[in-house]
Each structure stands twice: as C-alpha cells, then as structure tokens.
TORBA-179192 format. One line per 10 residues: for each residue x, y, z of N, C-alpha, C. Coordinates in steps of 0.02 Angstrom, whole numbers. Layout:
N
X,Y,Z,X,Y,Z,X,Y,Z; ...;
REM end
This chain:
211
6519,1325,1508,6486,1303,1447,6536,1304,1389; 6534,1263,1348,6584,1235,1283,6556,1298,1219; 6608,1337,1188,6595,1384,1165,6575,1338,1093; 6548,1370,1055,6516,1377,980,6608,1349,925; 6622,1310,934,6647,1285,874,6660,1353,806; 6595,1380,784,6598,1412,727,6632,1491,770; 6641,1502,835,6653,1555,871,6719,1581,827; 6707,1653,807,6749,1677,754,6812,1702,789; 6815,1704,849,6893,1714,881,6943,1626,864; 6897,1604,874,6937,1523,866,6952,1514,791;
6940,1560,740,6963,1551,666,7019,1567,649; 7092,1538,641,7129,1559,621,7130,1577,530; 7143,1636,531,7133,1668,438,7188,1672,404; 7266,1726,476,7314,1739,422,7370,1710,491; 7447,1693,452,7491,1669,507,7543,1677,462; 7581,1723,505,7642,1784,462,7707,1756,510; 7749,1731,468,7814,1690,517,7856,1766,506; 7891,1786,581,7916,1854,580,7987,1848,598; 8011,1795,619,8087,1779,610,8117,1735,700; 8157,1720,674,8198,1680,745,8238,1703,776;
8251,1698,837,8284,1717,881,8328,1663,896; 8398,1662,884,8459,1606,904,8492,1631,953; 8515,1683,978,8537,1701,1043,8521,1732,1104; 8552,1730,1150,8534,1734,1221,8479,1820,1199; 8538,1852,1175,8500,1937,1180,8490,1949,1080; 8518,1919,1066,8496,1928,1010,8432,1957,963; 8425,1962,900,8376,1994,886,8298,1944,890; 8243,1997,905,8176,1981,912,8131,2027,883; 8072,2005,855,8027,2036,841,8002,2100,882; 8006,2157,871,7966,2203,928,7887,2216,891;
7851,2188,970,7789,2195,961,7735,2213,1012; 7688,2234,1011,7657,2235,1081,7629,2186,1091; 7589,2152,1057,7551,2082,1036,7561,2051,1106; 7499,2018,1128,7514,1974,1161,7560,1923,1132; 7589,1883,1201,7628,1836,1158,7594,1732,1208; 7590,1690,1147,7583,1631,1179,7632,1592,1170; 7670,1554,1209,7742,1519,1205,7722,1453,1204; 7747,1403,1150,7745,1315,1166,7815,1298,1164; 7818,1234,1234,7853,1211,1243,7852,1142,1261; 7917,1098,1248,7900,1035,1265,7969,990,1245;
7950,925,1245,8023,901,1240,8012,876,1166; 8086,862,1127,8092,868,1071,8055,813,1021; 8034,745,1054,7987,708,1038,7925,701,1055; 7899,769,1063,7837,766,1106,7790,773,1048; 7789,799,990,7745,800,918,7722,872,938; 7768,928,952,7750,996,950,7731,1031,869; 7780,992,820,7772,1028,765,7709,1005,738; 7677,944,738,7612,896,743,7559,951,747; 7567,960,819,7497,1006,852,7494,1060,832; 7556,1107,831,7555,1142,781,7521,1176,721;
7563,1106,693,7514,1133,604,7445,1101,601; 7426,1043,656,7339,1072,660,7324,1106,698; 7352,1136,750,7308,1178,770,7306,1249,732; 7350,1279,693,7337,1348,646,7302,1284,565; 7305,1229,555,7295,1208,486,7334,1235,434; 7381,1228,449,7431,1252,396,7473,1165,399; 7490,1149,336,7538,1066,358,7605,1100,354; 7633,1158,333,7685,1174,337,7722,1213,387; 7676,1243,431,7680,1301,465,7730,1274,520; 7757,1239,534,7788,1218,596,7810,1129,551;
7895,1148,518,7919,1089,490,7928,1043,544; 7899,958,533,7897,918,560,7972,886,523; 7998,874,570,8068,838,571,8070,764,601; 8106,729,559,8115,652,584,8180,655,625; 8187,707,635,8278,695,688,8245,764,730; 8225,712,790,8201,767,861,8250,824,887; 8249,890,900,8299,914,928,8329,960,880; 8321,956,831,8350,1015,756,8306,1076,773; 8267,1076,801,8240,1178,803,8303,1205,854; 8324,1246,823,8398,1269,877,8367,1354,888;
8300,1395,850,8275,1426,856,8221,1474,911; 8231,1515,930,8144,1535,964,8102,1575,898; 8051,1540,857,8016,1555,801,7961,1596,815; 7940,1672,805,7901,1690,802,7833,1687,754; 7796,1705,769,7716,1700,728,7668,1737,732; 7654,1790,683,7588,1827,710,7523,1794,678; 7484,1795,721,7414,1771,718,7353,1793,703; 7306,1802,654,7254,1831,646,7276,1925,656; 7344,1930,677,7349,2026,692,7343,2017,762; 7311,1997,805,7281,1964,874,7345,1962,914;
7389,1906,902,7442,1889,987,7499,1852,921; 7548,1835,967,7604,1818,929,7618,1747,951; 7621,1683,915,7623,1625,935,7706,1597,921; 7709,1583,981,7810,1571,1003,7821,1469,1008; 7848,1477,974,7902,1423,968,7944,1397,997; 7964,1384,1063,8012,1368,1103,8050,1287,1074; 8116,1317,1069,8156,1245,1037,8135,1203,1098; 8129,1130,1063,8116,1071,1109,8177,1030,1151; 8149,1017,1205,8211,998,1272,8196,937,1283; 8268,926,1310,8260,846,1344,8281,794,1284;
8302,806,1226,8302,745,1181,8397,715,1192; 8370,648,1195,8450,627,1215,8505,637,1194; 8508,607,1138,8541,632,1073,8580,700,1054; 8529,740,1092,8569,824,1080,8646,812,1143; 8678,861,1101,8750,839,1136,8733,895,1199; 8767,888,1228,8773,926,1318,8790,996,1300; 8815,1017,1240,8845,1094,1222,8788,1128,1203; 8732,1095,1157,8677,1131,1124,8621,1117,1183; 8628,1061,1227,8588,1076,1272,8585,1141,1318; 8656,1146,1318,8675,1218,1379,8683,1281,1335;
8651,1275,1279,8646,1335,1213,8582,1364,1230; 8532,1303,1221,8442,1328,1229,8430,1339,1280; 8444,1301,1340,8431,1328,1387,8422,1382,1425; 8503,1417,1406,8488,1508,1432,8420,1529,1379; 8440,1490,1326,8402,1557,1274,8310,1551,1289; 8304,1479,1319,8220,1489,1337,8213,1523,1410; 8256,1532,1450,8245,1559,1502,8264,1627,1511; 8290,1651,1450,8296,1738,1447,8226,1751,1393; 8197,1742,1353,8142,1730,1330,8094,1754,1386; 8069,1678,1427,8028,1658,1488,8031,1751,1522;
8113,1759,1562,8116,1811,1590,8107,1882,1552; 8122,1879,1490,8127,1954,1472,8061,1978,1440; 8001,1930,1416,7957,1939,1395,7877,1975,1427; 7911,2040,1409,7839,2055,1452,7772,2035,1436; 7777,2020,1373,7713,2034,1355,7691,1958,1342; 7726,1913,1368,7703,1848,1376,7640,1832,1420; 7588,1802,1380,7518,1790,1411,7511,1710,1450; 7563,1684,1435,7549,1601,1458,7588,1550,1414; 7589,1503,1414,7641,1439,1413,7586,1383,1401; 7584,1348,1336,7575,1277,1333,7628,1231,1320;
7610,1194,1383,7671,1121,1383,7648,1080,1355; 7681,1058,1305,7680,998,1290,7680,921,1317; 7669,861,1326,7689,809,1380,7648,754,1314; 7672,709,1310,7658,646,1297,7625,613,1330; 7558,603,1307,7502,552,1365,7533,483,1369; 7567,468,1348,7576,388,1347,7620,373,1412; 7685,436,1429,7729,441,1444,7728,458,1534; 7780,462,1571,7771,488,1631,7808,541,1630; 7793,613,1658,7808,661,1647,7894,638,1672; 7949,683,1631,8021,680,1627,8044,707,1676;
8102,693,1707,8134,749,1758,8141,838,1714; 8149,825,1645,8139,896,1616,8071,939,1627; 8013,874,1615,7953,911,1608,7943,941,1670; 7982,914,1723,7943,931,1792,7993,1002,1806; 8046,997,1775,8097,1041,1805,8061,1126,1757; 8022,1106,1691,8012,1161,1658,7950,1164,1708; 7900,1144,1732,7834,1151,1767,7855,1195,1832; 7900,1184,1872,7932,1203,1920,7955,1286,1921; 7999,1276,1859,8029,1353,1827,7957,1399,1804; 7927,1364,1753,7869,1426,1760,7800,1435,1821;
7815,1389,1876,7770,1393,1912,7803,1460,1967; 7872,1446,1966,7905,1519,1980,7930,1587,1942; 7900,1575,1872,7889,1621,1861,7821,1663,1854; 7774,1608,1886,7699,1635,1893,7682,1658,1820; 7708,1602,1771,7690,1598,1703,7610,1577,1697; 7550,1594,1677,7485,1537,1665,7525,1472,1638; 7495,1420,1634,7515,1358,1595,7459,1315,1588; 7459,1297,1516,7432,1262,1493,7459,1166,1475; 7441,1137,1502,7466,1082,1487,7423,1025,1409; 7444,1009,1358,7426,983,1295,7460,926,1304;
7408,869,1313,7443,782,1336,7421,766,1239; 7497,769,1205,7485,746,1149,7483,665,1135; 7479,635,1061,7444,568,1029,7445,544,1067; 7348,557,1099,7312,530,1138,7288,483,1076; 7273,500,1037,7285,424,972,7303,374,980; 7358,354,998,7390,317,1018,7352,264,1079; 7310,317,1109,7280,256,1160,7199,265,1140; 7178,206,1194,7116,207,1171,7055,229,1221; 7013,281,1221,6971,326,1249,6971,319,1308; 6975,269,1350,6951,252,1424,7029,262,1441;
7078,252,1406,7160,239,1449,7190,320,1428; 7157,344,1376,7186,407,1380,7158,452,1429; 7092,445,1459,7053,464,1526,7080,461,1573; 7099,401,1586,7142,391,1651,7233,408,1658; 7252,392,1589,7316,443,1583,7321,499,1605; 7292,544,1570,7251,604,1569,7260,619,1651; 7214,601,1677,7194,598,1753,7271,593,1797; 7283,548,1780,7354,529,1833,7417,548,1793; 7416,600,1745,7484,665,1750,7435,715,1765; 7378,739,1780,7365,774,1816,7369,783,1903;
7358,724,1950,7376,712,1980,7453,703,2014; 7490,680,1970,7585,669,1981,7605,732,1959; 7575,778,1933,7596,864,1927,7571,889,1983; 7496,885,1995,7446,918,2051,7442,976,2001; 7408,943,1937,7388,1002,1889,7313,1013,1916; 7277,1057,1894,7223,1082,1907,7175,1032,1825; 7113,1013,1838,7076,976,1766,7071,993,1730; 7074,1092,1743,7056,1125,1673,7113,1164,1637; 7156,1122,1695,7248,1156,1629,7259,1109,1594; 7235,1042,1577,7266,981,1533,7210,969,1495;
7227,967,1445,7203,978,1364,7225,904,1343; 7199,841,1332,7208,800,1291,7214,814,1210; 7247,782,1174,7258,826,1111,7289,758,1068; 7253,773,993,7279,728,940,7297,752,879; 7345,775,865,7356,802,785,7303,790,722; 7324,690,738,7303,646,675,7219,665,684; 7193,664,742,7116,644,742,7092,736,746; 7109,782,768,7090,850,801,7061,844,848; 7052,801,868,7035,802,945,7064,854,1002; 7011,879,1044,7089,917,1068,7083,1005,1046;
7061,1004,983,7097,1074,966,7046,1119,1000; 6990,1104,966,6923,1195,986,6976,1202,1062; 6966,1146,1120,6980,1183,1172,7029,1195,1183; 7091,1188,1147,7155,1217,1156,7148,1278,1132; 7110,1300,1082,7121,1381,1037,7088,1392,1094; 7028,1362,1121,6993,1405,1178,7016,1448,1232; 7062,1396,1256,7105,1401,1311,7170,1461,1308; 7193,1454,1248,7236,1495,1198,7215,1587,1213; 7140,1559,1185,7096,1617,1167,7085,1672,1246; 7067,1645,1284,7050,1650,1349,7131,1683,1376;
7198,1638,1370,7259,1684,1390,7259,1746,1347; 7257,1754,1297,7271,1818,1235,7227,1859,1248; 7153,1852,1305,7110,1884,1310,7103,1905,1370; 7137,1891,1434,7161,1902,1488,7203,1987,1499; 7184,2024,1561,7210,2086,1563,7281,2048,1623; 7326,2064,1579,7368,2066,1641,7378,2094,1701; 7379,2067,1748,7374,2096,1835,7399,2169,1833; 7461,2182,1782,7520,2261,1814,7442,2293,1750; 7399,2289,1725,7362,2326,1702,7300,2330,1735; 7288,2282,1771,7216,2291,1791,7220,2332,1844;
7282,2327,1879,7291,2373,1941,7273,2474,1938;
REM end
C-alpha cells in the first residue's frame, strides 16, 4: 500500500552540508548515521533530483559542464541518516587522469563504509544503460550493496514510452519492479516514492545487527 504523502518521515525540515571528501583516505565526516549514497553518470541530472528531492534549489549546485564534482559531499538529514554524493562517472570529456582519481575514491567509500544503508543509481530513461552503468550495477551487486535504481527526465518522454522504457532497463539489468523509481525533477514525479524507498533503507536493521 502507497504510504500517506503527508507521512512525517518523508518531510525533509533541516539539511546540514558537513564537508567533502577528495581523497582515497582522506578526511570524512565521523558519524554513526545511517548513510544513503547517489550515484550516476555525470549527465544523468543527479544535482536535478537532488535539489527536488530535499527542495532546497541550491542544495546540490547544478553545473552546465558535467563532471566538475571532483568531491564525495556529505549531508545530514532531518538528524536521521547522512545523504552522500558520489562524484558522477562516465562523462567523456573528463580526461583519463581524473577518471582514475574518482574511481579509487568511490570504491574505498563503497568498501570502507560501514554504515552505508544502500545506493541510488542514477540512469537516464531515455538512454540504454552505459558499459559504466552496468559495470557500477555489477560492483555493487558484489558488494551486496541494496540498490535503488532512479530512471531520471522521464519528462522528457511521454507517459506510455516512459512505461515501457522503464520496463525494458529493468529487464536489460534483470532489475527487480520495485528497485526502479521513474523520476522527474521538473514535474516531481517520482519523489514520495523515492524518499519512500530512501526511507525504508535508513529504516532497515542491518543483517551484522539483527544477528
């Protein structure tokens, strides 16, 4: 059943930017907080979904030159879980040196984070998933990361073709129906069930605790 819209876990109130992480071991926030990670490729409209999904227009600077977050940006949320920033991959343009920069640095992240609750990917509905997208789907499917998949400007198409988009990168992943989140910045379409979904990882007992 589709939760209550006005459901007061889905309200974001306060969103406290707590600093970036630029190197492999470098400095990080210490926190216990759950933590939720987005990732995606550098034209995928991460900073978009973003600042609607907390409603902040600033909270996540939207850049016209894809590929400039060279950061891992932390965020605390309502006091609740800590919402992560993963610099965006795959954009052409980035030279081969800063590609082989982020790379360790999202996969020592991925690995060193205990307190990581789950992963929303980013993917472009319009698009066919990238040899990146599949290679990051792959990596956290071995790291037995949760994942969330967010098929952004579904805008862009029109209701019946974003359905069947929708449908067939679920299928060419062999995603499951209820990990892909259609999603629109411009329209909010998309959001209650992403915070839902969000809500539901941050609310999850991790396995080494339930034991």
């Amino acid at each position: 059943m589709a939760k209550d819209p006005s459901d007061d876990r889905l309200v974001i109130r306060n969103v406290e930017f707590l600093g970036g992480m630029a190197e492999r071991h470098g400095w990080r926030p210490e926190s216990s907080l759950p933590e939720v990670a987005f990732a995606g490729r550098s034209n995928v409209g991460k900073s978009s979904l973003l600042n609607s999904l907390v409603r902040r227009k600033s909270f996540a600077r939207v850049s016209r030159t894809p590929g400039r977050t060279r950061e891992i940006n932390f965020f605390r949320i309502n006091n609740t879980f800590v919402l992560v920033d993963l610099p965006g991959y795959g954009y052409a343009r980035v030279s081969k040196e800063k590609k082989a920069q982020w790379r360790p640095l999202i996969e020592s992240y991925l690995r060193r984070t205990t307190q990581l609750r789950g992963i929303v990917l980013l993917l472009d509905i319009r698009r066919e998933p990238s040899d990146d997208d599949r290679a990051m789907l792959d990596f956290l499917a071995e790291m037995e990361v949760p994942t969330i998949v967010a098929l952004t400007k579904m805008d862009k198409l029109t209701k019946a073709a974003a359905i069947k988009q929708a449908a067939d990168i679920s299928r060419a992943l062999a995603l499951a129906s209820e990990q892909v989140i259609p999603f629109s910045a411009q329209t909010g379409e998309g959001r209650i069930e992403l915070l839902e979904a969000i809500t539901e990882l941050v609310e999850a007992v991790p396995e080494a605790e339930a034991q």
